[in-house]
Each structure stands twice: as C-alpha cells, then as structure tokens.
PAKOLFI-609030 format. One record per residue (C-alpha): chain; x, y, z; residue number from 1. Coordinates in nm, 3 decimals. Example, Ala and Ser with C-alpha at 12.3 -4.5 7.8 and 13.67 -1.06 7.14 Angstrom:
<rs>
A,1.230,-0.450,0.780,1 .
A,1.367,-0.106,0.714,2 .
</rs>
This chain:
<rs>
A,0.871,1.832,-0.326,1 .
A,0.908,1.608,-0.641,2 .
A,1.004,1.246,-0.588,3 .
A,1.373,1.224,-0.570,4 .
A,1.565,1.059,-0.897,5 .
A,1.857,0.858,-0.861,6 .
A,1.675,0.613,-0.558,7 .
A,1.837,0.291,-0.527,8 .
A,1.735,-0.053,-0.364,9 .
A,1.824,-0.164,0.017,10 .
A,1.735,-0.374,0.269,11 .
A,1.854,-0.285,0.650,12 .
A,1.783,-0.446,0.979,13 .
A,1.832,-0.257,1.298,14 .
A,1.841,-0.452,1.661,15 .
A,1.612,-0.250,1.883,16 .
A,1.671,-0.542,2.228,17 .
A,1.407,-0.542,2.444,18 .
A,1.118,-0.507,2.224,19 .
A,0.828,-0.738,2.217,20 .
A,0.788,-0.710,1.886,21 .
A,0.956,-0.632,1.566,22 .
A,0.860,-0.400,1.283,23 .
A,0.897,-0.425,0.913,24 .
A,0.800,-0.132,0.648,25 .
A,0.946,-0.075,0.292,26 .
A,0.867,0.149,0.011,27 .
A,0.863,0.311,-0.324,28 .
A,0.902,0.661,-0.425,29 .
A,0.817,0.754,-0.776,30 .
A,0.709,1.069,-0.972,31 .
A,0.339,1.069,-0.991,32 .
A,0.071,1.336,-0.889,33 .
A,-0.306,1.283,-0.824,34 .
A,-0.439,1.380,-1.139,35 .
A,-0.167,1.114,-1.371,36 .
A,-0.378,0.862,-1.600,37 .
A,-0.245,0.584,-1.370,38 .
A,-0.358,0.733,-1.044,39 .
A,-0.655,0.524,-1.041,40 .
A,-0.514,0.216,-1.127,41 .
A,-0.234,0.249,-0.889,42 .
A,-0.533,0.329,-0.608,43 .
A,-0.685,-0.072,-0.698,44 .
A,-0.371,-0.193,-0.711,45 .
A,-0.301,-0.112,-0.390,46 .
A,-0.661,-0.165,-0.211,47 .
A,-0.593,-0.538,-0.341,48 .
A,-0.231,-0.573,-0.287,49 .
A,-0.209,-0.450,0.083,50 .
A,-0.485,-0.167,0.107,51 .
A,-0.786,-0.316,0.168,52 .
A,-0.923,-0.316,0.575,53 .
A,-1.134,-0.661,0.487,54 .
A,-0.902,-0.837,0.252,55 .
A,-0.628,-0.808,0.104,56 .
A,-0.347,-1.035,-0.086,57 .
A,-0.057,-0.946,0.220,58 .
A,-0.359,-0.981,0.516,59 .
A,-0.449,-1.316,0.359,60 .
A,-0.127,-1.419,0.326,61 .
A,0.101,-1.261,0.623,62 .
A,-0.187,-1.324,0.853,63 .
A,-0.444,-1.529,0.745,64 .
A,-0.268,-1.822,0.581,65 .
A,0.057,-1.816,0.786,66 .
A,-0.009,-1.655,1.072,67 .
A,0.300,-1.440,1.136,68 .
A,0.191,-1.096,1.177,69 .
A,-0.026,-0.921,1.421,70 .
A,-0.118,-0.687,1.137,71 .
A,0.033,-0.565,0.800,72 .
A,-0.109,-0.364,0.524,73 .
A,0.026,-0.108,0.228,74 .
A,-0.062,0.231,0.176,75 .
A,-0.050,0.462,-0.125,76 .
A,-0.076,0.868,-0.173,77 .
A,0.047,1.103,-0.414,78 .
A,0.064,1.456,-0.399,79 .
A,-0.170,1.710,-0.565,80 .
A,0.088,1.982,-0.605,81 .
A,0.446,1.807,-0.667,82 .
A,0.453,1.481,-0.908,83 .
A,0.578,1.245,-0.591,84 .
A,0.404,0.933,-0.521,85 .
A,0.453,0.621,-0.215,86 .
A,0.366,0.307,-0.201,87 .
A,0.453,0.201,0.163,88 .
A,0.434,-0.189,0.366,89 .
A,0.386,-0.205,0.732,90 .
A,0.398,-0.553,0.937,91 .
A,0.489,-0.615,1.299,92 .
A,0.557,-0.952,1.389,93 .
A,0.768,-1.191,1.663,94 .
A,1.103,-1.116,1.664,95 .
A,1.193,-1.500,1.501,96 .
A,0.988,-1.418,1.239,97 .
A,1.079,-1.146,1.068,98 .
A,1.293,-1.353,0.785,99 .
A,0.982,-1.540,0.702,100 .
A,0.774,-1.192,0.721,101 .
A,1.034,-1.044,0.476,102 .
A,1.000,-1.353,0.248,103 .
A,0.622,-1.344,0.216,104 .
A,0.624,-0.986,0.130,105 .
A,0.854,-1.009,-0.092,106 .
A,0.721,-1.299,-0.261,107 .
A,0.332,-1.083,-0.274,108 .
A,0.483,-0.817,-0.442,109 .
A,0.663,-1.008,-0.676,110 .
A,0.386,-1.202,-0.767,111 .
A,0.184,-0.873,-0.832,112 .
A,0.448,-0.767,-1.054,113 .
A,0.482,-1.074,-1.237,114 .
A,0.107,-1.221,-1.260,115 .
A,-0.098,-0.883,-1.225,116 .
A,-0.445,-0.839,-1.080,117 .
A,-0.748,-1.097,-1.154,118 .
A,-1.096,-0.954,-1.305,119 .
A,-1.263,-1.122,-1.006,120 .
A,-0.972,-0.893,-0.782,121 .
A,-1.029,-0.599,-0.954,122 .
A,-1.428,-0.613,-0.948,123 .
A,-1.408,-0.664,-0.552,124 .
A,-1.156,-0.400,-0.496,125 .
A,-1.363,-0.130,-0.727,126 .
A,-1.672,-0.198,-0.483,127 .
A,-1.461,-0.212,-0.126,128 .
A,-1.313,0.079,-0.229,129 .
A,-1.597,0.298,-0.364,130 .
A,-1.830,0.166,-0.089,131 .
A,-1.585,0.280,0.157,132 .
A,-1.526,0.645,-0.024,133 .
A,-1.937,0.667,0.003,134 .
A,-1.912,0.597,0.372,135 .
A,-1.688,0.846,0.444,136 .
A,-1.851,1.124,0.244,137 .
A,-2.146,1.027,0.454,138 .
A,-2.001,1.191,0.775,139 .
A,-2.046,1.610,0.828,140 .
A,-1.749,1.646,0.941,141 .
A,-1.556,1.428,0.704,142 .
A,-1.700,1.584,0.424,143 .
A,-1.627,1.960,0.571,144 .
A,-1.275,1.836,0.600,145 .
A,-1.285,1.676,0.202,146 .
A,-1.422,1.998,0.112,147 .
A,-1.147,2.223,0.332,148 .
A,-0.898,1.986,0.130,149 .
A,-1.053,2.055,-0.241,150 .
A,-1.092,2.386,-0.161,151 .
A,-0.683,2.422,-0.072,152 .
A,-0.590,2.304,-0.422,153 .
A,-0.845,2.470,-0.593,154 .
A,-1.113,2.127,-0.668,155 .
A,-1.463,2.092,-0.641,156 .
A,-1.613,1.753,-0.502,157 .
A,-1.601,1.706,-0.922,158 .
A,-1.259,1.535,-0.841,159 .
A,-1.381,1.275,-0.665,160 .
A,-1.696,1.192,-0.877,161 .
A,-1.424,1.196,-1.212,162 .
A,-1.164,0.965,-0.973,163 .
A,-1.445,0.703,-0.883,164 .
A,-1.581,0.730,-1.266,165 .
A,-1.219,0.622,-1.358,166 .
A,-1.227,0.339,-1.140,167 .
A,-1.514,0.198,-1.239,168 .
A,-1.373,0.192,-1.587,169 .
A,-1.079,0.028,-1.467,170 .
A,-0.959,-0.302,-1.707,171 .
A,-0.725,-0.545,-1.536,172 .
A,-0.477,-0.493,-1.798,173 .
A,-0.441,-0.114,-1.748,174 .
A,-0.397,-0.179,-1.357,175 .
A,-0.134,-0.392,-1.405,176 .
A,0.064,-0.188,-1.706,177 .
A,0.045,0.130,-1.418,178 .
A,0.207,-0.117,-1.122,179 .
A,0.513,-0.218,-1.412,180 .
A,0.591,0.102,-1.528,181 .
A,0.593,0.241,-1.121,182 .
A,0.731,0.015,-0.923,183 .
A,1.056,-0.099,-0.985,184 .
A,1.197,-0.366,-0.742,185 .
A,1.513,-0.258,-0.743,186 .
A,1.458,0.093,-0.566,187 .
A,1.258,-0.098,-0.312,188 .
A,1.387,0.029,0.004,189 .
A,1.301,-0.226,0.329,190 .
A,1.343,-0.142,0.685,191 .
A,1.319,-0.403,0.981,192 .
A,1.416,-0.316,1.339,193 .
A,1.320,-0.563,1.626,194 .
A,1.526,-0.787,1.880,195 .
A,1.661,-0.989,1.674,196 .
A,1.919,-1.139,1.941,197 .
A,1.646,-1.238,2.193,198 .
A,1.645,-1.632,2.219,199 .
A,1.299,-1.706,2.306,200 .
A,0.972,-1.516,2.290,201 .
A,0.615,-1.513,2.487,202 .
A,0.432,-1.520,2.154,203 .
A,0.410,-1.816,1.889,204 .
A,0.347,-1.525,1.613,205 .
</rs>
C-alpha cells in the first residue's frame, strides 16, 4: 500500500519493568518505489548513516565512541509495486541510557541532514555495499531466491546490474539532495520501551 500522507512527528516511551534492557527504534515513511531516481542514493545514504555491518556513522558513534549500545543500525526498503519507502533505527541499550541513546541519534541524523555525506564516505560505502551485493549473488540458493523475487515483479537480474551501475555513478551532492527532499524530521516517529524506573543495573552500557 502507498505510504500514508498526513504522518506527523512523535516521540513515546513505554516502561516495560523487568527488562534487562531497553529498546529504541524510529522511522520514516515516505512515497518512494524501487525504481525512483533517488533510490540509489537513498541506498548509500543509508549503508553510511546506519546500514553498514563494518562501519557506520551510528555504530561508530552509539557504540564505538560512547559505548552505550549493545548494537544499533538503520535499515532502508522500498517497495517495487506501491511508491512506499522506510527508513528505520534500531538500538538496545541499559535502561539509564536511553536519554543519551536518543540524543546521539538524534544528533547523527541531524548532522546527515545538515552536513551531507563526504566523497571519502560515499567512495567506501559504494564498495561495502557492492562487495557485499557480489557476495550474496555468489550463493545458489541466494541467487534462486533473487531470481524467484525478479521473477514475481516481472525483472531480470538487469535490475540489479542497472541499480549497482547507478551507484557507482553516485556524486555526493545527489546523495545528499535525495536524503533532504525524503526525510523530513518532523514526521520522525521514535519509539523507546525499557525499565525506565529500575534504580540500578548489572551492566555499565
């Protein structure tokens, strides 16, 4: 189904007592399908905003730098049929951190929005990325399951070879017009649940 119009902004917390650890996730919803101009941009954008399994601007800093979540990362799709696109963030954390986990996200994506990607960025996410699309394509069964998947919406593995093309062309500036014109903070919708009354935790994290 298309992406829904009319989506505003909010940011909820839900006590969950009695769980080790607390949860955070947020996310965009916009109208976009997997054949729009911007889809590839949006794809780098993400891989070096939250997406990318080695490195990433939210695993450097969440994790790496401050050390307050046991993992976070962002993940993007769109659909091939109905223009409806996500752009979703996923951290767990300590309970007593969750403010500071909240702030540092918020501060990332800001900072993406504001600043844009680097050449030296974009050039590292265009190889992670396409090394890791030639890995999977590498596997029988993943590629029986690619081609089940082209097959459903009528595309050859000529999609693929025309999306990595695209990436490879990729400028910093067109990355970074595709994340302004998509995201728009204020239909940001954040989510944390967690036990957010517990005094004192097991874990310094």
């Amino acid at each position: 189904s298309p992406a829904p119009s009319g989506v505003k902004g909010s940011q909820e917390r839900i006590n969950t007592p009695d769980k080790a650890n607390a949860s955070y996730i947020s996310g965009f919803v916009f109208p976009l399908r997997d054949d729009d101009p911007d889809y590839p941009a949006l794809l780098m954008a993400n891989f070096i905003y939250g997406g990318g399994s080695l490195s990433s601007r939210l695993g450097n800093r969440v994790r790496q730098q401050e050390g307050l979540s046991y993992g976070v990362g962002s993940s993007f799709s769109a659909s091939s049929f109905d223009p409806r696109a996500t752009i979703t963030t996923n951290a767990i954390c300590n309970p007593q951190n969750i403010g500071k986990v909240e702030k540092a996200i918020a501060e990332e994506l800001a900072r993406l929005l504001r600043d844009g990607v680097t050449p030296v960025e974009l050039a590292q996410a265009k190889q992670g990325y396409l090394q890791s699309q030639k890995v999977g394509r590498s596997s029988d069964s993943a590629l029986a399951g690619m081609l089940a998947g082209l097959s459903h919406i009528g595309r050859t593995m000529a999609y693929g070879a025309e999306i990595d093309e695209k990436i490879e062309a990729l400028t910093p500036e067109q990355v970074n017009a595709a994340v302004r014109k998509h995201l728009d903070p204020k239909k940001l919708v954040i989510v944390s649940a967690g036990d957010f009354d517990a005094k004192e935790t097991n874990s310094d994290k």
